[in-house]
C-alpha positions, -999 to 999 in steps of 0.1 A, spaced: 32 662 603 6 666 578 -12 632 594 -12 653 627 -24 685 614 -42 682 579 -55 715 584 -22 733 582 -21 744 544 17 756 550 26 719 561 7 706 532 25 734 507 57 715 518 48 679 514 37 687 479 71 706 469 89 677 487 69 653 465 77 670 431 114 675 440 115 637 446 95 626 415 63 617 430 41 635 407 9 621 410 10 624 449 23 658 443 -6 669 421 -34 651 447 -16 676 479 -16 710 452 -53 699 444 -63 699 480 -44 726 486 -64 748 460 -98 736 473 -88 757 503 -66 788 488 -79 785 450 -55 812 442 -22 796 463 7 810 438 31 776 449 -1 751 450 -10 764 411 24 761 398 25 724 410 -6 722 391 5 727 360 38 714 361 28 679 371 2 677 344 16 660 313 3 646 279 -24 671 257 -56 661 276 -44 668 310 -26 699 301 -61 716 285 -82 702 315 -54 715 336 -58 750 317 -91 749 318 -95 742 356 -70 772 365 -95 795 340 -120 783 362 -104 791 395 -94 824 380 -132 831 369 -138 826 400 -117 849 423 -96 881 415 -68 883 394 -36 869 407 2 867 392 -3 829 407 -29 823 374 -4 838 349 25 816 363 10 787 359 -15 793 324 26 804 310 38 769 324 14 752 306 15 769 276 54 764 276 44 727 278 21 729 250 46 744 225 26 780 227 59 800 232 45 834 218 16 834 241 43 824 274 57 857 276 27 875 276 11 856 307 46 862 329 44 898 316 9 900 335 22 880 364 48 908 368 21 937 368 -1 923 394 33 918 413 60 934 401 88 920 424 79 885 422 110 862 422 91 831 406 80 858 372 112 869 373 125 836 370 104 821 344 109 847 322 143 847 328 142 810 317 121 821 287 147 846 271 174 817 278 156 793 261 149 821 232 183 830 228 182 861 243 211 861 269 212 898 281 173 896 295 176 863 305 208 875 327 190 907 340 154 885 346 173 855 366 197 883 385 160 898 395 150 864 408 177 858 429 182 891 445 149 891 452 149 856 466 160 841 502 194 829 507 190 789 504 168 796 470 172 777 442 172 806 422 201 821 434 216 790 424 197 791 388 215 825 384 250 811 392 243 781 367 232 806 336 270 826 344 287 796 344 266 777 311 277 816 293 312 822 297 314 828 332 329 800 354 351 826 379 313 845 383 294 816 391 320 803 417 321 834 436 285 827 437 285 796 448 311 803 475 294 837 489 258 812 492 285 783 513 296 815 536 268 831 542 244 799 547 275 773 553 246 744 563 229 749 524 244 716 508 232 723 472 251 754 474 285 733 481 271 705 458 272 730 423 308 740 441 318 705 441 305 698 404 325 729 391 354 717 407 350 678 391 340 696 356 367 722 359 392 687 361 404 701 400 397 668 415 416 677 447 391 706 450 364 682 446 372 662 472 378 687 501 340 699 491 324 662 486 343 655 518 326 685 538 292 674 525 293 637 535 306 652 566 278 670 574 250 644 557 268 610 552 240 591 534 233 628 510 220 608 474 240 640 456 266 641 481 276 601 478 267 602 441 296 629 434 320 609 457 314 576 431 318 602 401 352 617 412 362 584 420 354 573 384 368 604 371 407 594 392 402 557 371 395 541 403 367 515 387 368 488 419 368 520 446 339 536 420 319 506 425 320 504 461 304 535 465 275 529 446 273 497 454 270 514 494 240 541 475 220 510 471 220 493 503 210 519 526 176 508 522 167 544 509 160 538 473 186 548 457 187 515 437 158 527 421 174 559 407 184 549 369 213 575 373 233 558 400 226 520 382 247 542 350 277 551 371 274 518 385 276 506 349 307 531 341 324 517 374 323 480 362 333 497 328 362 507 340 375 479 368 373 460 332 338 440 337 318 445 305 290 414 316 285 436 351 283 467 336 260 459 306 239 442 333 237 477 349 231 497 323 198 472 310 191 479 347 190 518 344 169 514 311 143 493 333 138 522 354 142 549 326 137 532 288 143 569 273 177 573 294 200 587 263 233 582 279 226 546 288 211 539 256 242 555 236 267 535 260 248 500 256 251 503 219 284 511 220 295 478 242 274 457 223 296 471 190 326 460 208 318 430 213 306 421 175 270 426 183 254 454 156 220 446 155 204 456 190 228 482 189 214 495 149 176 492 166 182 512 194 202 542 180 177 543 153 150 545 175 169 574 200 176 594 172 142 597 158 138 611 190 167 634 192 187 637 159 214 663 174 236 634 199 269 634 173 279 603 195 250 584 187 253 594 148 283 581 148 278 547 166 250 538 140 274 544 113 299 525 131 274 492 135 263 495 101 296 497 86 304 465 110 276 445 92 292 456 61 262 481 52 283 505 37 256 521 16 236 533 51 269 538 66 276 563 43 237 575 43 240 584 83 275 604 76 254 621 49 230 635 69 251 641 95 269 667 69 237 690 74 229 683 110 268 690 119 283 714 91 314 720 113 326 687 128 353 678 107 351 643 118 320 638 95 329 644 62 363 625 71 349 592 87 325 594 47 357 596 29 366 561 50 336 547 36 331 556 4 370 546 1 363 513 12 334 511 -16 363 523 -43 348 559 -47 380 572 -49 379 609 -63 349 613 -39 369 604 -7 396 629 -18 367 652 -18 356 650 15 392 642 30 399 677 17 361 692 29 376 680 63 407 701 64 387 732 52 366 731 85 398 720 108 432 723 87 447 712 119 431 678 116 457 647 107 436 625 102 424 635 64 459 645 57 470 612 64 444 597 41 452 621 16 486 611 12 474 571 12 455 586 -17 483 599 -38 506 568 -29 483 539 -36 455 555 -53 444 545 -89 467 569 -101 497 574 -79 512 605 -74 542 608 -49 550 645 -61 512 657 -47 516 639 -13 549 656 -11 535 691 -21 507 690 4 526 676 35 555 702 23 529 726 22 512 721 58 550 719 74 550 754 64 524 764 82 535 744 112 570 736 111 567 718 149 545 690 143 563 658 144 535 639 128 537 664 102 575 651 97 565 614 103 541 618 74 570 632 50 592 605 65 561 579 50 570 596 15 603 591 13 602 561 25 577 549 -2 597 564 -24 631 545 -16 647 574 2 660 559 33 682 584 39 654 615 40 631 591 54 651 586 87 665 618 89 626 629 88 619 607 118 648 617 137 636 653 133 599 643 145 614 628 175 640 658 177 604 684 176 586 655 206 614 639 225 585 621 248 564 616 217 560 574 207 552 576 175 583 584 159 605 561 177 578 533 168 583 543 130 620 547 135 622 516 152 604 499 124 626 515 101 656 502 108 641 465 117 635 462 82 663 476 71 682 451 90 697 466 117 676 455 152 705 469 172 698 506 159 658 495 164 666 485 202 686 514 208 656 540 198 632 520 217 653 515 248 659 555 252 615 560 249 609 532 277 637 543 297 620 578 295 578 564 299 579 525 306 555 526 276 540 492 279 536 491 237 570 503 237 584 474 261 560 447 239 579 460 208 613 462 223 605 426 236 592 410 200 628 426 186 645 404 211 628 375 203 
């Protein structure tokens, strides 16, 4: 259209929005340029301006060009907008504010001020302007507007899911063709774990625009979020032979990678994911999820040298912490195994899986009496956590110094506080049973299974129990009324070795 009529600055206006939505931010910055040799104050053409100019140079010779077009024509809220983008993009957060400020003077209802600033107090922390700024915007804005759809994000990222889909559904009603309206509907639906309400949405979209890159990309993801890996794969596998490019997009060569993942083919989906990071080298998920197949399969170095080099980058991605200790403690580095769950102590001060996962290590180095310290810095944050209590009571039973009495005490202690946990009474049952008291050690398990009749774990220990006390028939018997109940496939493998 623009070939037809170059003249037509509102047809050029949209072919550089198109461009920038799509990623093509060089063509997108030639159209605003052009654009702004015609209408050097256009509010849409300057914001393009300064949000496709990246790196320090370009960013001040972006500044300084907009000074220059300002200079040189009145004052306009467009100028503002686009010196607080930059700014933003410089790290100049104090002087953004002040720039949208003037933006709203010159034009008080402006939707796009409005919604910067909104962005601005969310970024800041401060969630009651923010909510009133971005509420602004999207009254103020036309019904298939992104920022009513911005609004509806911030009530549902703040506490406010029910909000946010009343949102979404009163944009579907009252503009029913808007399909990123019913694609954030969809999304809620998949995170919110209604997967049947995910598909009657997904299924309206691809109704209405069958080759839709969101629409077909949600269909793979709910697919993968059912466990259907093979069906999973088909679909994206379909995204990227339409001929429409979508093999290019690093995000659907990931879920491509998550569907081989799960239809159990690690060689296809590692293939995929060094595929995504040839088309995005900085993509975090990818990067995280590599490492972590490569540690499955015995392979800690590539997966060391990339999660060091992401989390120079980005210290704050627990998972990624957690891998490197992982590969490091798989090369038997204990030392920087126990160096990463160190800093992690001050980067996450109230995950009680850190201090926990250092007690493993530093037991394995024979640090005994600093372990127990960190076992028990573990149940301070969650006292609810098992895990330490369990290693606690290793502690006191095989330690240096053993001490039956204080496992006794502290698993006596947190049955008291919840007298319904059967692994609470599995753990006491592991006491007694050390100890040489069969009798309180199986009356134990029978009350952890009495507490969770459909739980495995007691019957397993029970089971176990009585195997080695010589009686398989009692063993069999226990495990037979658990597989009768689940078909446990464990179960069925145990019941099965008894037999043999």
């Amino acid at each position: 259209a623009v070939e037809l009529d170059p003249e037509n600055a509102d047809l050029g206006l949209k072919l550089c929005l198109a461009r920038f939505s799509s990623g093509h931010f060089k063509e997108a910055r030639e159209a605003a340029q052009k654009i702004l040799k015609k209408q050097p104050g256009q509010k849409e053409a300057l914001t393009m301006l300064a949000e496709t100019a990246f790196g320090q140079k370009e960013l001040q010779d972006t500044r300084q060009q907009i000074e220059s077009m300002r200079q040189g024509d009145k004052d306009r809220a467009g100028y503002h907008l686009a010196r607080g983008a930059i700014l933003l993009k410089l790290g100049q957060q104090t002087n953004v504010a002040s720039e949208l400020k003037k933006a709203l003077a010159l034009e008080p209802k402006s939707p796009a001020a409005l919604a910067a600033l909104g962005n601005l107090y969310w970024m800041q922390g401060d969630l009651q302007k923010a909510e009133q700024a971005l509420k602004s915007a999207a009254e103020l804005s036309p019904l298939r507007s992104f920022r009513k759809l911005r609004y509806a994000e911030f009530k549902l990222q703040n506490g406010s899911p029910g909000e946010a889909k009343q949102l979404f559904e009163e944009m579907t009603r009252k503009a029913p063709d808007y399909l990123p309206a019913w694609l954030s509907l969809a999304q809620l639906a998949l995170d919110e774990g209604k997967l049947e309400d995910c598909a009657a949405v997904t299924q309206k979209i691809l109704a209405r625009a069958p080759e839709s890159y969101e629409g077909m990309l949600l269909d793979g993801k709910l697919k993968l979020a059912r466990g259907e890996g093979p069906q999973a794969v088909a679909e994206f596998t379909r995204m990227t032979a339409l001929g429409l490019g979508y093999e290019r997009y690093p995000l659907v060569q990931f879920h491509l990678a998550l569907g081989y993942l799960l239809a159990g083919d690690v060689p296809k989906s590692t293939a995929h994911l060094n595929q995504a990071l040839s088309l995005n080298p900085n993509y975090t998920d990818a990067i995280v999820l590599l490492a972590e197949l490569n540690l499955r399969k015995g392979d800690a170095a590539p997966a060391i040298t990339s999660l060091t080099q992401l989390l120079k980058q980005q210290p704050l991605i627990p998972q990624a912490q957690f891998l490197l200790a992982a590969a490091y403690a798989a090369q038997k580095n204990l030392d920087e195994a126990a160096a990463v769950y160190r800093r992690m102590l001050l980067l996450f001060p109230k995950n009680p899986r850190v201090p926990f996962l250092l007690a493993k290590v530093l037991a394995q180095q024979n640090k005994l009496d600093e372990a127990r310290k960190f076992c028990e810095k573990a149940m301070e944050i969650s006292p609810d956590y098992l895990a330490p209590l369990q290693m606690l009571v290793d502690l006191d039973l095989f330690g240096k110094k053993p001490d039956p009495e204080a496992a006794l005490a502290l698993v006596n202690q947190q049955i008291a506080r919840r007298p319904s946990d059967p692994d609470l009474e599995s753990a006491l049952a592991r006491i007694y049973l050390h100890q040489g008291e069969a009798a309180r050690g199986e009356a134990a398990l029978l009350k952890a299974i009495e507490l969770a009749p459909n739980y495995k774990t007691p019957y397993q220990e029970l089971a176990q129990f009585y195997f080695d006390s010589k009686k398989p028939q009692q063993a069999l018997e226990k495990l037979a009324i658990f597989a009768a109940k689940t078909n446990d496939v464990m179960v069925l493998m145990q019941i099965g070795m008894i037999q043999d």
